[in-house]
N, C-alpha and C positions, 0 to 999 in steps of 0.2 A: 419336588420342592415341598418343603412344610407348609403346611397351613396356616396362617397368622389373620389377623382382623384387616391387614396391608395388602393380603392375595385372596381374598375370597371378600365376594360381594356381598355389601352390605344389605343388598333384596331378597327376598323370597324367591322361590324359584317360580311361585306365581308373578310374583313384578318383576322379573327379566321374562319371563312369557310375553305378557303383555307388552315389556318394551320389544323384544321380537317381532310380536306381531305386529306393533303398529309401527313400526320400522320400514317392514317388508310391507305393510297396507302402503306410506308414506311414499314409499321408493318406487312402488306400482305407477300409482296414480302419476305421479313424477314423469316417468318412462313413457303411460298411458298417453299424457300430454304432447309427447312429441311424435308416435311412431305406436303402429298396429302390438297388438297382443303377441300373435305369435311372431311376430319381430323383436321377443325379449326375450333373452336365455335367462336360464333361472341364473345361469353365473353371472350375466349381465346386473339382475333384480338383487341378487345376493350382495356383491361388490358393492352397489348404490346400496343398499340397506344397512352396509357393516355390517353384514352376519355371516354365517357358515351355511353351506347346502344344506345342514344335518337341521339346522334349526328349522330352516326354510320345513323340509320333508317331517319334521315332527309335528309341522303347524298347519299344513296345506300340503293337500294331495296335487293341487294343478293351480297354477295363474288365476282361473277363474274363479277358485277356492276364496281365496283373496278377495276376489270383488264381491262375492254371494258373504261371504265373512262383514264385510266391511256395509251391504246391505241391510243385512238382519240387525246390526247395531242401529243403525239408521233405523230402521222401520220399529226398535224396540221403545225410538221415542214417542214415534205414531201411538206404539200400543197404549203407551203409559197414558197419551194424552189420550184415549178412547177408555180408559179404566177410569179416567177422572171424570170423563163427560157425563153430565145426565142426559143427553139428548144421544140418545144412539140410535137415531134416523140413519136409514141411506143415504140420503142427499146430504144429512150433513155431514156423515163422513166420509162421504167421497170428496167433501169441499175440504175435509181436513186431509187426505191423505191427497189431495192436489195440492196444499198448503204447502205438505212436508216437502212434494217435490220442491215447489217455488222457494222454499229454503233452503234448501242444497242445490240450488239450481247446476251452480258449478260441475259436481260432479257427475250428475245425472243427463248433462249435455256431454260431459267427457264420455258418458258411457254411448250415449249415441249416437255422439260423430266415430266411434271406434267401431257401431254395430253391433254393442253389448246387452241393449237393452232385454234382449228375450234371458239374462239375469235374472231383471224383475219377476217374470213368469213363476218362477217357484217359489220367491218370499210371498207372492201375492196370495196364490193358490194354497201354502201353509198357514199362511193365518187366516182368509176368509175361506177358504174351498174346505171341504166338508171333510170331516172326522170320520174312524174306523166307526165308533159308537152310535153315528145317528142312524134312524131312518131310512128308509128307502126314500119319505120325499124330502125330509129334509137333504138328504143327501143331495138327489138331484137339484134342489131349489139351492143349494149354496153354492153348489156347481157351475149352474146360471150365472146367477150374481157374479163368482169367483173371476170365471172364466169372461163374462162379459167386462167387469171392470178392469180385467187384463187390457182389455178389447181397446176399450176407452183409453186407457193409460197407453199404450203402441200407437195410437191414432194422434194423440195429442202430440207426445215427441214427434211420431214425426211430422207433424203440421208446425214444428219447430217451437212448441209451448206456446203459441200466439193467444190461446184463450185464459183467463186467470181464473186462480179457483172458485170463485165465487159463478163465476160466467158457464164453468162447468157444472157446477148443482145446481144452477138455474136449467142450464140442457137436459139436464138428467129428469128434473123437477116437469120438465116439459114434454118427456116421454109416457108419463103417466104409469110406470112401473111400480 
């Protein structure tokens, strides 16, 4: 068939990307909602998405792809708001990055009634856990930090969010670290 301005879309092949992927985020979480992970074929995720396998496999290696994808978006608005902050304490941004939870509450409870949450474990440990570049202590000392606010954040889901952010930088505030 010829190509006319009637048979080829009027997006960049970046904006049908993008409508791809949040399609296939969209269609996850969707599926997430009713039934375990690997209880979803990618045909399954595909068909709910309107896409093709091929798109699926050009965007995401695995299902979890999708959810570490759809994280780092999420955590990229953490970042922005700690680029903004002048106060870049520990405590207070453990109170904001328990904020960001509380504002996604929704999905971040979907990830842990399904079991997902060791997810979180790599965005955390990529943006506070330590770089090829530092230190030997800085190394270890982010590490710490890294790995223990993992700590905290796993403890919290699953004591089912009961504590609010604020209630958590006062905790923290209280350990004397």
């Amino acid at each position: 068939m010829r190509q006319t301005s009637k048979t080829v879309s009027p997006m960049s092949n970046e904006g049908r990307n993008s409508y791809v992927v949040q399609h296939i985020t969209d269609a996850l979480l969707s599926l997430l909602s009713k039934k375990a992970i690997h209880e979803i074929s990618i045909s399954e995720l595909c068909e709910k998405a309107g896409v093709g396998r091929a798109s699926f496999y050009r965007n995401f290696e695995s299902k979890e792809a999708i959810l570490k994808t759809h994280i780092n978006q999420l955590f990229q608005e953490w970042i922005n708001e700690y680029n903004k902050s002048n106060d870049h304490s520990l405590s207070n941004q453990i109170q904001k990055i328990f904020a960001h939870f509380e504002e996604h509450e929704d999905f971040y409870k979907l990830l842990n009634e399904r079991k997902l949450i060791y997810l979180l474990k790599d965005v955390v440990i990529g943006i506070v856990g330590p770089k090829p570049d530092y230190s030997k202590k800085e190394a270890y000392a982010t590490a710490f930090v890294a790995y223990s606010l993992y700590g905290w954040i796993e403890v919290w889901f699953q004591r089912g969010m009961q504590e609010t952010a604020e209630e958590i930088a006062n905790l923290f505030r209280e350990q004397n670290l």
